[in-house]
C-alpha positions, 0 to 999 in steps of 0.5 A: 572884504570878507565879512566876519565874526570877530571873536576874543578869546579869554583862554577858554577851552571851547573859544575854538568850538565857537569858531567851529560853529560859526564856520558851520553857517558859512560865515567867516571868523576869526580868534583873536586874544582879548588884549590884541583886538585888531583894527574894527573895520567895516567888515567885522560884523559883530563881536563874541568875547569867550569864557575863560578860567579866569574869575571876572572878580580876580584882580589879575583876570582880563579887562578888554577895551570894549570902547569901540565895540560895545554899543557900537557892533552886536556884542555877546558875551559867553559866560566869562564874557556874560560875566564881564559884561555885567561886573564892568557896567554896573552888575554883580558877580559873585562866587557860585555857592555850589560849582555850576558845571554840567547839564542845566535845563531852561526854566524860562526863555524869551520868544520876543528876543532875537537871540532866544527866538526859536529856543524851547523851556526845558531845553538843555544847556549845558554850564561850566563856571564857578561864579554866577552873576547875581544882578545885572545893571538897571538897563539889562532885561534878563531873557534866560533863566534855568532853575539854579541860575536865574540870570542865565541870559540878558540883553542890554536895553538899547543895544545889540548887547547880549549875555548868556551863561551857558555854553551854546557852542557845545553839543550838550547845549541841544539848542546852541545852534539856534541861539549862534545863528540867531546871533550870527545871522539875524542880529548881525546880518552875515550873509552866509556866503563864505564857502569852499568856492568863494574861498577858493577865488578869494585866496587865489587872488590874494596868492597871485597879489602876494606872490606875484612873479615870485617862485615858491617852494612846497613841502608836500606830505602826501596829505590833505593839507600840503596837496590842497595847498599845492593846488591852491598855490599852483592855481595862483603861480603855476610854473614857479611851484616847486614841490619837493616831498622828503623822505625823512626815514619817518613815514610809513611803509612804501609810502615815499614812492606810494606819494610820488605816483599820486601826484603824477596825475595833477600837474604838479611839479614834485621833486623826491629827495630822500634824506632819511640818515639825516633825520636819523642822526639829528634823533640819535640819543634823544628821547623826549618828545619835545626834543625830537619834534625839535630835531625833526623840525630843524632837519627839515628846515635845513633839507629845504635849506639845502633844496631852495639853494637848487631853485634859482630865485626862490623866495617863500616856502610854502606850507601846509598848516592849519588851525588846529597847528596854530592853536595847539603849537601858540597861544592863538595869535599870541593869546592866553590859551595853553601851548600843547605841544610843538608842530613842525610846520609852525612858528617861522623860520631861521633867520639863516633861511632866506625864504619867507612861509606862505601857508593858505590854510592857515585859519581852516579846520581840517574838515574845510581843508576837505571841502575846499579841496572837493572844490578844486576835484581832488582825488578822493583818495588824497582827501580821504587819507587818514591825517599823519602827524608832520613827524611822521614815525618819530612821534610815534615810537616812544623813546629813541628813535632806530631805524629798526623800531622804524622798520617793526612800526611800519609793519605794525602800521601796515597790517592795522592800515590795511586791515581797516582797508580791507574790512571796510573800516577806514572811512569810519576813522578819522585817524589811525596808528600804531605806537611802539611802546618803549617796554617790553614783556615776557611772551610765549611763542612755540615752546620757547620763552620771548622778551620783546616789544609791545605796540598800542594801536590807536584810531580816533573819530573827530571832525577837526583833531581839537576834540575826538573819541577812541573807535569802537573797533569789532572785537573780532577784527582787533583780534585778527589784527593782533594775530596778524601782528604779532605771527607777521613782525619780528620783535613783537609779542604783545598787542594793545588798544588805545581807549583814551578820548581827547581830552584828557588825552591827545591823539598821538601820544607825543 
């Protein structure tokens, strides 16, 4: 079995970015919630339990079973959990006189101890609570301390238990890395051999064990996640692939065909099947967003429906989702974090479909997803496409959806995509769009007053879609870009740029 890190998640907005860093030593992890700890088997090497919102001095707050873990496997408890740590056993926790959120700096770190060895005084550290812990049970040795906040670290006496205050796993904690690795790697003895290869083999096997004989059917997106996933399946069941790639009236301009070519060249089985009316009459009159995730996923399921009748004996249906998918769609494996919004490709199936969901990169991040599909020589230029939401356009045009917005928004698209393409810029973007804004203003063009429609572009810089920033595009090539719209689009006289980071915002803006 693939050796692991176990983490409990407490509702805390970073608990992914410890997973992320974790993955980033080559060491598997796994999220899971704080009351639904799975079954501690032998290849569960150590255990982190996350912040949380929750104060450990309110009545309503978590209270995890820590029997079989505590003083049995390495143990780290992050601010909530450094909290919890000390409160159960014997501790004191009280409510911060001021707010500790922000930079800290370290006034004393222990050499001698394996979680602090390597880490520097002075260090910067960064803190996000409003309780501190103001006395640790007897046998707790306090191996951290910043000027405010004395018990900034500690390490039970006789255990591989360990507590910090501070958050190591974001970048304003200048040595976090060290003190997870120090964790990870010498406390807990992972041996830093989980790879793009290694994950490769081991979930081919697990397909082909899974699968067996069975045929299964593949929505295929054009993007990174559904084609390193038909790889991996094909890989696994060869012949009994069958991918089928919906135009859902959604997508952007020529892509439909643009997507059929690329995979003409890999062996696999695709089938095209355009179904853009009915896309377009399950939206008509909606305009929440909610809704219209909801229409758009039902459609698709019901196209599939119709198209898994036309493959004798089909019995899964394969999918591209990821983590972030997960964490943003569920409270993580049913835990306490907040639902963010709905993703198409989560959360089952009808009961009506007699197919069941086979998802292969279900606990990747999306720069995993990359890696593994190098592994498996994956044409860059599938790799490196930009991430497109599952609901395609829908989400993207503010309000009722018309086949006339979808055209405007495809043209707005396909002048801001190929610009960055043209300018060299593409590759410095995570991700990129265009946005029909569902206001209109007045304009001039020529001597004659306009009334039309305003776009936003958007293009972010991340590294998986949990966290990212707004690109500082030139000037000069927004401006090109502008005029390029607005002389080129009918329907257009106005152009805006998206300066919002996530969080607070997300990346689409439905």
């Amino acid at each position: 079995m693939q050796e692991m890190i176990l983490i409990l998640d407490f509702g805390s907005q970073y608990t992914q970015l410890i997973a992320r860093r974790i993955r980033e030593l080559n060491v598997y992890c796994e999220i899971h919630p704080w009351n639904k700890i799975p079954e501690l088997t032998p290849n569960i090497k150590g255990v982190i339990l996350s912040g949380s919102p929750f104060s450990v001095r309110d009545e309503n707050s978590p209270t995890p079973d820590l029997t079989q873990i505590k003083g049995k496997l390495p143990l780290l408890g992050v601010c909530f959990g450094a909290q919890y740590l000390s409160s159960k056993y014997g501790g004191e926790v009280l409510a911060s006189t001021i707010r500790e959120y922000g930079r800290a700096n370290l006034s004393s770190v222990s050499q001698n101890n394996k979680l602090t060895k390597g880490m520097s005084v002075g260090s910067q550290v960064w803190m996000s609570h409003g309780d501190t812990i103001k006395k640790v049970p007897s046998n707790y040795t306090i191996i951290a301390s910043t000027t405010d906040v004395e018990i900034a670290g500690y390490e039970i006496q006789g255990e591989q238990t360990y507590g910090i205050q501070f958050h190591p796993e974001v970048y304003h904690s200048l040595e976090g890395a060290i003190l997870i690795k120090n964790f990870v790697v010498e406390i807990c003895q992972c041996k830093q051999s989980w790879t793009p290869h290694s994950f490769v083999e081991s979930t081919v096997a697990e397909l082909k064990e899974k699968l067996g004989n069975d045929k299964v059917i593949l929505a295929l997106s054009g993007g990174v996640d559904s084609s390193v996933a038909a790889v991996l399946l094909h890989k696994a069941i060869g012949e009994n692939l069958y991918c089928i790639f919906v135009d859902n009236g959604l997508l952007r301009k020529n892509e439909f065909q643009d997507v059929l070519d690329s995979y003409k060249h890999m062996g696999l089985n695709v089938k095209g099947v355009n179904a853009s009316e009915k896309f377009y009459t399950a939206l008509k009159g909606l305009s929440d967003p909610e809704l219209k995730r909801k229409a758009i996923g039902k459609t698709f399921i019901d196209v599939f429906d119709e198209e898994a009748k036309l493959v004798e004996g089909a019995k899964w249906l394969g999918q591209g989702t990821i983590y972030p998918d997960v964490i943003e769609s569920v409270s993580v494996n049913g835990g306490p974090s907040q639902t963010i919004k709905s993703h198409h490709n989560v959360g089952g199936l009808p009961d009506y479909m007699k197919l069941q969901v086979v998802e292969p990169l279900r606990l990747l991040f999306k720069d995993e997803v990359r890696r593994v599909g190098k592994s498996l020589d994956i044409d860059d230029a599938i790799l490196q496409r930009h991430p497109f939401p599952g609901p395609g356009l829908g989400i993207r045009i503010l309000g009722e959806v018309t086949a006339e917005k979808v055209r405007i928004i495809q043209e707005v698209d396909h002048i801001f995509i190929s610009s960055l393409k043209e300018d060299r810029l593409y590759g410095d973007v995570w991700q990129a769009g265009a946005i029909f804004l569902p206001v209109q203003s007045v304009g001039v063009m020529g001597d004659e007053r306009t009334y039309e429609n305003a776009v936003a572009l958007r293009a972010v810089s991340s590294t998986d879609g949990m966290t990212a920033d707004w690109v500082h595009l030139p000037y000069d090539f927004l401006a090109k870009v502008s005029n390029k719209i607005i002389n080129q689009v009918k329907g257009i006289n106005r152009v805006t740029y998206d300066i919002s980071s996530k969080p607070p915002a997300t990346i689409e803006w439905e």
